[in-house]
C-alpha positions in Angstrom: -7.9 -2.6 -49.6 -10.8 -2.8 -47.0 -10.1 -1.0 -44.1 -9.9 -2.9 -40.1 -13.3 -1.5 -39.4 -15.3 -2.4 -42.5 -13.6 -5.9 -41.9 -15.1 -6.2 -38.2 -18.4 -4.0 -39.7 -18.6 -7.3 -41.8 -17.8 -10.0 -39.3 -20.4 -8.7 -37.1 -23.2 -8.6 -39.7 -22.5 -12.4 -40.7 -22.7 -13.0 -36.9 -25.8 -11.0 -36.8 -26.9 -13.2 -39.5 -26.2 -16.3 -38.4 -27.9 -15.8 -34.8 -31.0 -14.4 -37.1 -30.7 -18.3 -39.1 -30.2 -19.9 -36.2 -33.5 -18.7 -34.4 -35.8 -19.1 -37.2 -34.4 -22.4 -37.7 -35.8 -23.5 -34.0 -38.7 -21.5 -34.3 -39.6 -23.2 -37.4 -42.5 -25.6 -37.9 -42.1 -28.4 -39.2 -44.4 -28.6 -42.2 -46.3 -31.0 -42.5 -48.3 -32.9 -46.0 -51.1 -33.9 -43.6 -51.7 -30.3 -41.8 -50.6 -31.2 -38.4 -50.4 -28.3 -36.5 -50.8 -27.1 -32.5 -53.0 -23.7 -32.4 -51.3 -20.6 -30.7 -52.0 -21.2 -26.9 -51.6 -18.4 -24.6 -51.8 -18.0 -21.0 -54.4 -16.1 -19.2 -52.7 -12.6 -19.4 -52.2 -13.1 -23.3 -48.4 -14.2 -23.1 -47.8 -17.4 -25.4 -47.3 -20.5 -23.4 -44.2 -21.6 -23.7 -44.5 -25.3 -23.1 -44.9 -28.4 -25.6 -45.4 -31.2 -22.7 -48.2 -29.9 -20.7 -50.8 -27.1 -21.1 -52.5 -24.8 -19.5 -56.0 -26.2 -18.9 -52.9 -29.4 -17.1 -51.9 -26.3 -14.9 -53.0 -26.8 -10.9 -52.8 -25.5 -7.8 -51.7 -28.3 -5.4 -53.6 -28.8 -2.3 -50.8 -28.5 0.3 -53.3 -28.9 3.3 -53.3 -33.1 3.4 -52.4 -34.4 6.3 -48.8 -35.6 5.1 -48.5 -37.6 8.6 -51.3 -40.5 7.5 -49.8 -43.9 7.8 -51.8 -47.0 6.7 -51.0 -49.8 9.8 -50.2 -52.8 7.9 -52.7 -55.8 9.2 -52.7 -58.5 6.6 -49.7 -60.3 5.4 -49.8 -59.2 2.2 -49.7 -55.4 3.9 -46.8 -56.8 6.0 -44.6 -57.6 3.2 -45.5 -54.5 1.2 -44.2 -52.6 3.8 -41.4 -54.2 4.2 -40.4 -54.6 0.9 -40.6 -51.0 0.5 -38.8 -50.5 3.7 -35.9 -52.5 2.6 -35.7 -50.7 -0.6 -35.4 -47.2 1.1 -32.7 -48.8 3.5 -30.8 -49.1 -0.2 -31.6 -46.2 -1.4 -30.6 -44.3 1.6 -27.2 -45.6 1.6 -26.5 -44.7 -2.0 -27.6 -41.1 -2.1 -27.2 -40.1 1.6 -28.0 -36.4 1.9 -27.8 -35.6 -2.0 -31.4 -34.9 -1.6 -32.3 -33.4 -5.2 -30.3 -37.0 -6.5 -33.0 -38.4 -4.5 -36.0 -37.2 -5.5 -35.2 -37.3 -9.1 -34.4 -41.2 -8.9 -37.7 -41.4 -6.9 -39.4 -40.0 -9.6 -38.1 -42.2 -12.3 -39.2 -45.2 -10.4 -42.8 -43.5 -9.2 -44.3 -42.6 -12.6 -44.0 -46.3 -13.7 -47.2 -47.7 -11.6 -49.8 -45.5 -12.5 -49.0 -46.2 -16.1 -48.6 -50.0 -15.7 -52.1 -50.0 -13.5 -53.8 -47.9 -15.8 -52.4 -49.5 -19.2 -53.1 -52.8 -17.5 -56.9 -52.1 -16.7 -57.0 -50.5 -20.4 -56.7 -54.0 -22.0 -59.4 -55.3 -19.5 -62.0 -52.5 -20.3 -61.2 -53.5 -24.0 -60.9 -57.8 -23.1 -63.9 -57.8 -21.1 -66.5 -55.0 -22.7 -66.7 -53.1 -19.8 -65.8 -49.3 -18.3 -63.2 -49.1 -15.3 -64.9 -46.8 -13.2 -62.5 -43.7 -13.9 -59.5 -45.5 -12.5 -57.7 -46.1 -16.1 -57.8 -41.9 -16.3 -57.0 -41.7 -12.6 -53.9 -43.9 -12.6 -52.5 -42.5 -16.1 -53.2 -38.8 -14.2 -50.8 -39.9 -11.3 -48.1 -41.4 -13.8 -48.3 -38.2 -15.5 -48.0 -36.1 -12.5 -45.1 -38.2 -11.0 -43.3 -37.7 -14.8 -43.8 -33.8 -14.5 -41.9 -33.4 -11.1 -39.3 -35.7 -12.7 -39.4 -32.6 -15.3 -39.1 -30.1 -12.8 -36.1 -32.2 -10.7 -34.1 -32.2 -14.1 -33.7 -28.5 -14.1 -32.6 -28.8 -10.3 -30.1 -31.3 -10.8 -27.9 -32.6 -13.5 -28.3 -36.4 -13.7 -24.5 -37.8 -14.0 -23.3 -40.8 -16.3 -23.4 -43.4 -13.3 -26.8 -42.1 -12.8 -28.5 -42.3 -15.7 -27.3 -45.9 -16.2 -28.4 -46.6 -12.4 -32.0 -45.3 -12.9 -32.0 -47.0 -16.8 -31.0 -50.1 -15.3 -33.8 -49.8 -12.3 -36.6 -48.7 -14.5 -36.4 -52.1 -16.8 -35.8 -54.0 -13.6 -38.7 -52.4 -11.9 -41.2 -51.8 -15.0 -41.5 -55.7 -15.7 -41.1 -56.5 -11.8 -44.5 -54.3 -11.2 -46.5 -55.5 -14.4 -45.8 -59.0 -13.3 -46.6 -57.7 -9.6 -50.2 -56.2 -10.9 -51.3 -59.3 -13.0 -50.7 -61.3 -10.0 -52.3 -59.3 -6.8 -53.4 -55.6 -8.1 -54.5 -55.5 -4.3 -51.2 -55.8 -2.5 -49.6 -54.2 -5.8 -51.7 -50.8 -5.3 -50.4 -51.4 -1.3 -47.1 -51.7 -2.1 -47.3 -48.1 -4.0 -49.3 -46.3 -1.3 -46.3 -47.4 0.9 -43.9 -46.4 -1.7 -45.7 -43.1 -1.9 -45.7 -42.9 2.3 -41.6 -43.2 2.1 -41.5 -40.4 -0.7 -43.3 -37.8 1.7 -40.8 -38.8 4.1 -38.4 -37.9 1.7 -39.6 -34.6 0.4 -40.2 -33.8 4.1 -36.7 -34.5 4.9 -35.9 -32.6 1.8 -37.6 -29.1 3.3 -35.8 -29.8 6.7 -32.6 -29.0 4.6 -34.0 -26.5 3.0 -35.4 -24.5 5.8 -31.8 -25.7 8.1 -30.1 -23.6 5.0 -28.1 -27.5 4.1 -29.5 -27.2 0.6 -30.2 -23.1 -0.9 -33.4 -22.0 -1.5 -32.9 -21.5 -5.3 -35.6 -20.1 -7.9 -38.0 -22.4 -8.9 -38.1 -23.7 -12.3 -40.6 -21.7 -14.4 -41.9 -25.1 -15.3 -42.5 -25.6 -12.2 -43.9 -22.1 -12.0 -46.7 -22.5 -15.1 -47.5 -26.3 -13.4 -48.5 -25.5 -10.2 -49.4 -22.2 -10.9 -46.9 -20.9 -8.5 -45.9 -17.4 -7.6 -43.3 -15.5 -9.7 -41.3 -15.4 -7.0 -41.5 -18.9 -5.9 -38.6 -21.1 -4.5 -37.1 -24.3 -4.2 -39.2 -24.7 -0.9 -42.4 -24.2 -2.7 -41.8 -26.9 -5.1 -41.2 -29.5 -2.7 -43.7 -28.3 -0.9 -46.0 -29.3 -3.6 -44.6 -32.4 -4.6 -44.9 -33.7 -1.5 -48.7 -32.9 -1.1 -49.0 -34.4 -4.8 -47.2 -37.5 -3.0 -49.3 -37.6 -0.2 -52.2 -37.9 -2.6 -51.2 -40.2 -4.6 -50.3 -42.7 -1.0 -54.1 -42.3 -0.4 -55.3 -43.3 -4.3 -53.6 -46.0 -3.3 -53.9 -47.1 0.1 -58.0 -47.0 -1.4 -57.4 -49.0 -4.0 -56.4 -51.3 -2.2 -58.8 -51.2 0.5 -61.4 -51.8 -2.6 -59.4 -55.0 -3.3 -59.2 -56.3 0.7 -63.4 -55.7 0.6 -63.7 -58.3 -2.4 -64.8 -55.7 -5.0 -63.4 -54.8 -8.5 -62.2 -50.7 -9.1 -64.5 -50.1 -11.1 -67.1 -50.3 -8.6 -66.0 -47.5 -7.1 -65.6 -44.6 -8.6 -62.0 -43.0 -9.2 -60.6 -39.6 -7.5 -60.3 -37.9 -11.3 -58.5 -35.3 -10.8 -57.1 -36.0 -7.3 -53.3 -35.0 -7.4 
């Protein structure tokens, strides 16, 4: 008969060997008939990079010296009702999430990343319709929807979407998605308004956000590390750094915008000027 210890000398080896199964079953790679394979990428100090959804050479540092105060004075009326429309949609979405800050930004960001890709995907098909180039602007706005979909990334790790949630922003993004396509086919002048607005009310928020953090309301946690590797921040880097940069990232994306539009308002097409590439 085996003795007590052999028995647990066993139970710990299959337990050994499962955790040994488990890992090089999600290390594995898939294989693959057509050779489809990513090459090691490593960060600058030789460490692997750990991240399938962005990579390194997507890494920034944000520029947090933009004046975050800028306000574009509606004048027309089609800047009149842009502004109010996106005031009367903060008045809503102030009364449902209050003071749950990190609730707020994360539905923000669902609802921010969609215009950059409807603009861009929009101005796609008229580069390919009409036989012409777009000035930069279809890279430009799919850069900003990309942007607004990694601090969506980084506000999943902060907060836990509930079930009432995720319906609320599923049921906002279809809404909103073929409101804002319909929106750019008809006026991409007072569309691209409406979103400088919409990014003008975000800085708000993300400023209202670092209020709360700094009053000591909401902690000062770690920051994600992929909001570390993304913005290239310090090791040591907090909550209060990442909204920090998120709001500058906002702040430029309100003045993409706000110039987009102003192209529109002087009678000219985007492509005749040329797009802020790289302009987070």
């Amino acid at each position: 008969m085996s003795s007590l210890p052999e028995i647990k000398d066993h139970q710990q080896s299959e337990e050994k060997k499962n955790e040994v199964n488990d890992a090089n079953h999600n290390n594995a790679v898939i294989s693959s008939y057509w050779g489809i394979t990513r090459p090691k990428v490593r960060r600058e100090d030789g460490t692997e990079w750990p991240w399938n959804c962005f990579m390194p050479w997507d890494s920034y540092r944000a520029d947090v010296s933009i004046d975050v105060t800028k306000h574009h004075t509606p004048k027309s009326l089609t800047d009149k009702v842009a502004f109010r429309s996106v005031k009367f949609l903060r008045v809503l979405s102030d009364l449902y999430f209050k003071e749950r800050y990190g609730c707020h930004a994360m539905m923000l960001e669902t609802i921010a990343a969609v215009p950059g890709m409807v603009g861009g995907m929009l101005l796609h098909l008229k580069s390919l319709r009409k036989f012409q180039h777009s000035g930069g602007w279809i890279k430009a706005l799919l850069e900003e929807a990309e942007n607004e979909r990694m601090h969506l990334m980084t506000m999943v790790e902060l907060v836990k979407p509930s079930w009432h949630e995720r319906l609320l922003i599923f049921t906002a993004q279809g809404v909103f998605f073929n409101a804002f396509f319909v929106f750019y086919l008809l006026s991409p002048k007072a569309a691209h308004r409406f979103v400088g607005y919409l990014e003008e009310e975000a800085v708000i928020s993300y400023t209202q956000h670092l209020d709360a953090i700094e009053s000591g309301k909401v902690e000062n946690v770690p920051a994600p590390a992929i909001a570390i590797d993304y913005w290239r921040l310090p090791k040591d880097a907090t909550l209060k750094d990442v909204v920090t940069v998120i709001r500058a990232d906002e702040a430029h994306h309100r003045d993409v915008n706000h110039f987009a539009s102003d192209i529109h308002h002087q009678g000219k097409e985007l492509k005749e000027a040329p797009a802020p590439i790289g302009y987070h």
